[in-house]
N, C-alpha and C positions, 0 to 999 in steps of 0.2 A: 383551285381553291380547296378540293377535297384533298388533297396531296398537303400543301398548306397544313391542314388542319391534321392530318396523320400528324406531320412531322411534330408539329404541337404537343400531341397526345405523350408521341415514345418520348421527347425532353422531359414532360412533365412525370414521365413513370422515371424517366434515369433520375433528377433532381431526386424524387420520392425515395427512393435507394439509394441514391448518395445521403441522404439525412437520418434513413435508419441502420447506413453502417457505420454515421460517425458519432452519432451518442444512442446508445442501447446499454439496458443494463445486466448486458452477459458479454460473453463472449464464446463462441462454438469452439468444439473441439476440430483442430487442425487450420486454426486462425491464428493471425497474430496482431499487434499496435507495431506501427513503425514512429520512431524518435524521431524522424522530419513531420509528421503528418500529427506533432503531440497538441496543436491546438487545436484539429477538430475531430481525430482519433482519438475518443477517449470511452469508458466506462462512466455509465450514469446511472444513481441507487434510482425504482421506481416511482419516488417521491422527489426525486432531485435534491436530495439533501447533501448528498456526496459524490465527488468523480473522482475515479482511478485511471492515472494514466502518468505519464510521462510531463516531469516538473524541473524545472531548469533550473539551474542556479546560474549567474553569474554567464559568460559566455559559450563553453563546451563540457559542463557540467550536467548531465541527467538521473534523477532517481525516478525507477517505481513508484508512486506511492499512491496515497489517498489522501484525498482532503473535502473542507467542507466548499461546498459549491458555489453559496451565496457569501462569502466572509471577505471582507473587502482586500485582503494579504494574500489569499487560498491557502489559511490557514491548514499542514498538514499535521493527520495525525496517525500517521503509518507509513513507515517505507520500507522496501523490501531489500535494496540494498545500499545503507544508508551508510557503510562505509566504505563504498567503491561505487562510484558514479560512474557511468558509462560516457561516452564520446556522444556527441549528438548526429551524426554524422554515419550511419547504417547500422546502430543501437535497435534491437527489438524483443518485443516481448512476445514469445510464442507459448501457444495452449498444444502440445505436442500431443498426436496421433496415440501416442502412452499415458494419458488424461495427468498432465503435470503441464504447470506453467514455467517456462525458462525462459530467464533474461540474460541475451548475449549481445558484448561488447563489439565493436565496429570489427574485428579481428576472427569474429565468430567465438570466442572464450565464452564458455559459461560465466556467469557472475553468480548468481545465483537462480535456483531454481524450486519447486514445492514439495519435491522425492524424485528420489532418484531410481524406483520400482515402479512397475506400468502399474494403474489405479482402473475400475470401470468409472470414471469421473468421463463426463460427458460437454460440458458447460462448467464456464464460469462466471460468477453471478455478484454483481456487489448491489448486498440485503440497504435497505431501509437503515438499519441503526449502524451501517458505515464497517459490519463486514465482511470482506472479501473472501470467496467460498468456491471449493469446487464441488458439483453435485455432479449423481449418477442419475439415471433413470428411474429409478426410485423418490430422487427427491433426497437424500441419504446426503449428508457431508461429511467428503473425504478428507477435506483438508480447510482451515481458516485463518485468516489472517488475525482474531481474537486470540489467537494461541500463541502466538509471536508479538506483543504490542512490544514498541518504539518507546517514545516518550511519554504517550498520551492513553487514559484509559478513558474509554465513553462508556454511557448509560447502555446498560445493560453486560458490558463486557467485565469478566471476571478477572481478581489478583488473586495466585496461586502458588504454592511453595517452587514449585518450577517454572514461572513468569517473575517477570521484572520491568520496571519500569527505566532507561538508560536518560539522565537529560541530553540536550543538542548541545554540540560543543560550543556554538556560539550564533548570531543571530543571523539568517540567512541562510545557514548550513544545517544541513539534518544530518552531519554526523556525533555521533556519541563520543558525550560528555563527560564529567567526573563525577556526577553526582547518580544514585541509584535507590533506588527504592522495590523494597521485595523482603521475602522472609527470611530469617536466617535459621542456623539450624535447628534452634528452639521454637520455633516459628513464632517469631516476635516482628512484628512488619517495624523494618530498619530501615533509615537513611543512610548512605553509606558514601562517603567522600573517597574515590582512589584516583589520587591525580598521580601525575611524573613522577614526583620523587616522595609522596605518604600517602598512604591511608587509612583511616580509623570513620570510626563510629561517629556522623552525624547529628543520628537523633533515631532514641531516646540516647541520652547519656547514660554511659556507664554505671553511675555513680546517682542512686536513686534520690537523692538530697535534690539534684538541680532538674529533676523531671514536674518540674511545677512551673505551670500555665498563666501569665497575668495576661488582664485584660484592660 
């Protein structure tokens, strides 16, 4: 019986540690997410507002990215490499020894990665307002994923003459689309159409006659 009840004890401590290494909302320096384990390996904000992990499309399609937790689609609204999906199939995300996060394809290829010079970046952490951060010991952010937005800008997150906003190419896919939104070099916030074969000026127009509003 007391045997019994050890055995008890250690399952109920492995469960405990299996449940805080698959949703936490960091991730340690020289850890990684593996693309087979993307439903219950994941990054969680400490409100649960947002999870960052590995999002499928379609059959052997995986991006980085983030999205909101509770939204009935997981609506994303950031991905890291949103024009090269990875294989699902030994695809991972590594927080490397050199405090950078790199995502390699079944092949081991880099896809993308957060720098490519060692950081004192210790953890990485997805904030409350959705986001994704490397800190040092300090507390100090070396690198964020607000600095790079996708398609999508959330509260609190800034547009800058060197940020842009890219749309999805079409529904289902996160990759980038024709249409763009960001400053130009008078820094006038433009919409900016560049598909295959034109591109021009969206909105505002050109031509100050048709910059009028009805409602």
């Amino acid at each position: 019986m007391k045997m019994f009840l050890i055995l008890l004890f250690l399952c109920s401590l492995t469960r405990s540690s299996t449940s805080k290494n698959a949703t936490r909302d960091h991730l340690p320096r020289d850890s990684s997410l593996s693309v087979e384990d993307h439903d219950s390996r994941v990054i969680i904000s400490a409100d649960n507002s947002f999870t960052c992990g590995f999002y499928g499309f379609q059959t052997n399609a995986y991006w980085f990215a983030i999205w909101l937790t509770n939204s009935k689609d997981r609506t994303v609204v950031w991905a890291a490499n949103r024009n090269t999906p990875v294989n699902g199939h030994g695809s991972k995300l590594t927080f490397s020894r050199k405090g950078a996060m790199v995502l390699t394809d079944v092949d081991g290829a880099i896809v993308w990665q957060t720098n490519t010079t060692p950081t004192d970046a210790n953890r990485t952490v997805l904030l409350n307002t959705g986001n994704l951060v490397l800190k040092n010991q300090k507390d100090e952010i070396i690198w964020q994923s607000f600095d790079h937005p996708t398609d999508t800008l959330l509260p609190s997150q800034t547009l800058t003459k060197t940020k842009s906003l890219i749309s999805v190419l079409r529904k289902g896919s996160l990759e980038s689309g024709y249409f763009g939104l960001g400053f130009n070099n008078i820094n006038v916030l433009t919409l900016i159409y560049d598909g295959p074969e034109i591109s021009s000026v969206y909105w505002p127009s050109p031509d100050p006659d048709f910059n009028v509003f009805a409602f």
